[in-house]
NUBA-398584 format. One record per residue (C-alpha): residue in three letters; z, x, y; chain; residue number from 1. Coordinates in Angstrom, 3 decimals, decimal comma, padded with zeros to 6 digits, always signed. Example, Ala and Ser with C-alpha at 12.3 -4.5 7.8 and 13.67 -1.06 7.14 Angstrom:
REM NUBA-398584
- ALA | +007,800 | +012,300 | -004,500 | A | 1
- SER | +007,140 | +013,670 | -001,060 | A | 2
//
This chain:
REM NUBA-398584
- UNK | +107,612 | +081,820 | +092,977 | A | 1
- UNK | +107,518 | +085,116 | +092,113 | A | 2
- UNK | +104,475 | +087,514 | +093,424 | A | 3
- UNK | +102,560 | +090,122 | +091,603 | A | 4
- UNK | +100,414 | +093,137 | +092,000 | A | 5
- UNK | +097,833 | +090,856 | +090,713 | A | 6
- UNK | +097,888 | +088,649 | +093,417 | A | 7
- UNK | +098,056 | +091,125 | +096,232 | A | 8
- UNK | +094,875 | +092,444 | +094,523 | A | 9
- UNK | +092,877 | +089,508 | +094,604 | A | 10
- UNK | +094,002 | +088,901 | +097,872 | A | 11
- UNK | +092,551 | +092,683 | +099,061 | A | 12
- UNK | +089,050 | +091,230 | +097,215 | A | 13
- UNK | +088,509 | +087,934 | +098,946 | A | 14
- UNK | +089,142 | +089,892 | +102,668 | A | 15
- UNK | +088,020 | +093,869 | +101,782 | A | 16
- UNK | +085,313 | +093,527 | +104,020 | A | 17
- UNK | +087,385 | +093,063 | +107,233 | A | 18
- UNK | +090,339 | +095,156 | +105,932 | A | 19
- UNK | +087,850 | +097,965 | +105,896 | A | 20
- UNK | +086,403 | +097,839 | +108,726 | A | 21
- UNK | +089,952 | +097,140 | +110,331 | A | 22
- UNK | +091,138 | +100,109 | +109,144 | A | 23
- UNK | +088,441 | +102,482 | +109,922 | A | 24
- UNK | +088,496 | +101,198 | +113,457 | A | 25
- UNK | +092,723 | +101,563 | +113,799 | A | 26
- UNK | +093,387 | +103,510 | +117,093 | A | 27
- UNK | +096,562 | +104,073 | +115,642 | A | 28
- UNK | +096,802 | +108,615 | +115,161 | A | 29
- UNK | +098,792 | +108,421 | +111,941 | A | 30
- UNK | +096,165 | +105,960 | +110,068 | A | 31
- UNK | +093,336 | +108,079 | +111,178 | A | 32
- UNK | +094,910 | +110,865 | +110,194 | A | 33
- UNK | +095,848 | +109,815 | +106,489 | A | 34
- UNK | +092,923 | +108,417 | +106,445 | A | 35
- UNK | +090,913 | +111,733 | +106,692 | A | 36
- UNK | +093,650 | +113,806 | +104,334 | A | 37
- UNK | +094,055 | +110,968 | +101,852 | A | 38
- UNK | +091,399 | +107,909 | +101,977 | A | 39
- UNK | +092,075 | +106,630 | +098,694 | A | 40
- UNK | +096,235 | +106,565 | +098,726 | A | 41
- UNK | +095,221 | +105,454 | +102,642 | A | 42
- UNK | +093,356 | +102,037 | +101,794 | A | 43
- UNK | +095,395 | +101,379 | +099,274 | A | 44
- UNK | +098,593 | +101,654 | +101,460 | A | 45
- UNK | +096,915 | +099,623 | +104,406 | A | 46
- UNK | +095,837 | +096,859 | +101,993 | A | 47
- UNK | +098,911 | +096,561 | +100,374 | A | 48
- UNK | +100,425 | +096,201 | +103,622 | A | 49
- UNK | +098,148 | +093,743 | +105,170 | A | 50
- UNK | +098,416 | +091,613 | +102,394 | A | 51
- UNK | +102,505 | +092,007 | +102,493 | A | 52
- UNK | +102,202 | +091,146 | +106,479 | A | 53
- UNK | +100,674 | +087,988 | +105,016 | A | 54
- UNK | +103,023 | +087,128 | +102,809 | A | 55
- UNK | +105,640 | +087,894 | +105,160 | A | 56
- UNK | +104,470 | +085,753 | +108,040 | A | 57
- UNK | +103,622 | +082,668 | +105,678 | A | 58
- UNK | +107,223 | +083,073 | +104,875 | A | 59
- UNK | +108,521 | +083,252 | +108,375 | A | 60
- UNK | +108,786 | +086,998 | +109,401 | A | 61
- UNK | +108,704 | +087,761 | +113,174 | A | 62
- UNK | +106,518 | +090,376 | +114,186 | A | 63
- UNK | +109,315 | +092,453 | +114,561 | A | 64
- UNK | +110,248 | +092,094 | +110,489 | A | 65
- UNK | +106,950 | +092,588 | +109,490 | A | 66
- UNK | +106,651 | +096,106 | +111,578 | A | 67
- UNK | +109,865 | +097,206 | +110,073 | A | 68
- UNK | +109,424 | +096,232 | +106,835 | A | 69
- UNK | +105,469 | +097,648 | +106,622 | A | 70
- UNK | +106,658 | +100,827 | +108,046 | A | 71
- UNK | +109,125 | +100,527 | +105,025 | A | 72
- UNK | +105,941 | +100,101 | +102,393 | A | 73
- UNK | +104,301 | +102,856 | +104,070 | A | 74
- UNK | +107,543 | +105,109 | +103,545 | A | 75
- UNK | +107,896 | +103,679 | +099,722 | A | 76
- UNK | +104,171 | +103,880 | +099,397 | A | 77
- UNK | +104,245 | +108,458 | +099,831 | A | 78
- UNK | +105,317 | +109,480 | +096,328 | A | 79
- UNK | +105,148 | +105,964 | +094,892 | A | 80
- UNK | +103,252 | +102,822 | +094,349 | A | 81
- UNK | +101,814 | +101,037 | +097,887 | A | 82
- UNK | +101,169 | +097,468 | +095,726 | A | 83
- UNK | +104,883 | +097,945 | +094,072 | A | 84
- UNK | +106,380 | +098,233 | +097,093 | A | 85
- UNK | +104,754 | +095,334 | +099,320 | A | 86
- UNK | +105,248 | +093,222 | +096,117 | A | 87
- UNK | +108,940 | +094,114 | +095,851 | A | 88
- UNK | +110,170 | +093,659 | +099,569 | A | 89
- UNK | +107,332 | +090,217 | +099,858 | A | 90
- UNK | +109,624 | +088,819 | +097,208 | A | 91
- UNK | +112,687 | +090,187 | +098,557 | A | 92
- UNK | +111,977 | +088,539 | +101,728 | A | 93
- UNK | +111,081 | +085,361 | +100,374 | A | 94
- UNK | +113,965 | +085,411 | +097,880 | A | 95
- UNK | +116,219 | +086,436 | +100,826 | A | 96
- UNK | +114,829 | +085,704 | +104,653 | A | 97
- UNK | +114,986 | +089,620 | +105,513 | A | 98
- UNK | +115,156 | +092,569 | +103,406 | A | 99
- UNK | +117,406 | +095,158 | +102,900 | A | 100
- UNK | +115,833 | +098,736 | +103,386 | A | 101
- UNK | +114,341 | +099,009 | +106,984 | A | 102
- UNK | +111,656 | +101,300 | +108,382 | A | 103
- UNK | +112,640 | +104,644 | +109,933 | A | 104
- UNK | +114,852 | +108,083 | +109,651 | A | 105
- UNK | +117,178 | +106,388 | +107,738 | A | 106
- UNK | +114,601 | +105,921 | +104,656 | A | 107
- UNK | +112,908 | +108,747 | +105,482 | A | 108
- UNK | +116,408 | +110,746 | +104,368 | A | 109
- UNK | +116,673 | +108,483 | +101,599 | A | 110
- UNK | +112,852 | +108,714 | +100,077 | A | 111
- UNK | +112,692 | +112,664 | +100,881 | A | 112
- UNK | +116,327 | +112,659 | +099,120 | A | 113
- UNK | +114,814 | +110,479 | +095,915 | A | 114
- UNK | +111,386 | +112,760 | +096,062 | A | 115
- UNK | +112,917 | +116,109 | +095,937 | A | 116
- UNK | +116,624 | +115,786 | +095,642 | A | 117
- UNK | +119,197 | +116,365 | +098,367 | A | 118
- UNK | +118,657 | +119,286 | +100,267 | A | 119
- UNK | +121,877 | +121,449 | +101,694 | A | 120
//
């Protein structure tokens, strides 16, 4: 089985209402604040993450995967594609039990490195 940005889509559809709401009401600083300087790259990046946590946890992941691995989306989702990148590491984690690339400084480096070339 092999997922698609198609299916994470139609996912986001059948549960917008409460992914809305959910994410409008996050206490969390860093959601409210993207989602006042970017709402539209914001809801995208929170529903393609949801629906990733999803996929993750019917799959297995402990909470302590999916955290690392949506912080990972969120990293992949600034300069990319939010649905790409919960699509690619759902099926890497399904193909695999874990996925490579990991939340944190370390991708940070890498996607500022990728976005505007290695600085130094």
């Amino acid at each position: 089985m092999t997922l698609k940005i198609e299916d994470a889509k139609s996912w986001v559809q059948e549960n917008y209402d409460d992914l809305e709401r959910n994410r409008l009401e996050c206490p969390d600083e860093t959601v409210q604040m993207i989602n006042r300087m970017i709402p539209d790259k914001s809801r995208e990046m929170w529903n393609a993450g949801c629906w990733m946590a999803e996929q993750l946890r019917e799959h297995g992941a402990n909470d302590e995967q999916v955290s690392s691995i949506q912080m990972a989306q969120g990293q992949r989702s600034f300069g990319g594609c939010p649905w790409q990148a919960a699509v690619d590491y759902a099926n890497e984690f399904i193909e695999n039990g874990d996925t490579e690339e990991k939340g944190g400084v370390e991708l940070a480096i890498k996607r500022n490195n990728e976005l505007f070339g290695a600085q130094g």
